[in-house]
N, C-alpha and C positions, 0 to 999 in steps of 0.2 A: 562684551561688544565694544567696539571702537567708540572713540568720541570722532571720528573722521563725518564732518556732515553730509559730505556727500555720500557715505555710506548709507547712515542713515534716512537720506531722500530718497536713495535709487530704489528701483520696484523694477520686477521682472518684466520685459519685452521680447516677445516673441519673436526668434531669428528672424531675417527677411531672404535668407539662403539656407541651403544645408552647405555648404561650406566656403572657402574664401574667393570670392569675387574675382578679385584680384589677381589671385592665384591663377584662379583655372582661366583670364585672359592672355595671360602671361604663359601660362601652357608647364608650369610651376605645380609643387606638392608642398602641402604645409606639415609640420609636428604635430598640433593639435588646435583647436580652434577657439576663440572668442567671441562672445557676442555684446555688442555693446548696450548699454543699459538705459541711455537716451533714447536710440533711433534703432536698434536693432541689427547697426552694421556686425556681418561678421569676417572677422577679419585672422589670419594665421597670428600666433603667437611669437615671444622672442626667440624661441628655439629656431626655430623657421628662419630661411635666406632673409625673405623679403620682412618679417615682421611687420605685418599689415594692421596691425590690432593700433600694435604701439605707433603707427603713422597717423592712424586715423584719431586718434587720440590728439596729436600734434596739430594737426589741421584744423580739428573741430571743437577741442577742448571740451569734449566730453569723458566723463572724470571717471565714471566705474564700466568695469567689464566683467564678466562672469565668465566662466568656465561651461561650454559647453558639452565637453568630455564625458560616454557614459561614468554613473557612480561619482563624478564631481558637482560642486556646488557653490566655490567659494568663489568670489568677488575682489577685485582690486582695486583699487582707487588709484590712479596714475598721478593725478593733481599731488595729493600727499604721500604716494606710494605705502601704503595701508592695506593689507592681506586682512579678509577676515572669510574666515574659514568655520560653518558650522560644525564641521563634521572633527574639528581638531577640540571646540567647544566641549561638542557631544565625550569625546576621550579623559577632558581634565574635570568632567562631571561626575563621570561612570566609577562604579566600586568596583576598585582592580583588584581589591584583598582578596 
């Protein structure tokens, strides 16, 4: 696990859309989507034109996002730019002999 503290704060927040806000005012399509771990904004990712995740980030200075993509799970911290990923965890635990 990260020493990143705001990793260790953040705790799941339930979307406040099913997808980017932003986006569909804009009349725009995103890559994939984030949610954020403060307030729940979600927002398109960097792939995406607009990159609404990583704005609102900038704005609000709220520091972890999560992935809401089916089968993903992992979290970012944009403050420290810090990936933590269970599921890559789960890989460097597992008996691969």
């Amino acid at each position: 696990m990260s020493t990143c503290p705001h990793l260790w704060e953040s705790r799941d927040v339930a979307p406040v859309s099913l997808g980017c806000a932003e986006c569909v005012a804009l009349g725009d399509t995103w890559v994939h989507l984030r949610v954020c771990l403060t307030c729940g904004n979600v927002g398109c990712c960097d792939q995406s034109v607009n990159k609404h995740a990583s704005a609102h980030f900038a704005a609000t200075g709220h520091p972890v996002a999560r992935s809401i993509q089916p089968g993903e799970s992992w979290r970012w911290c944009y403050a420290d730019e810090v990936l933590d990923d269970p599921d890559e965890l789960e890989m460097e635990g597992a008996d691969l002999g």
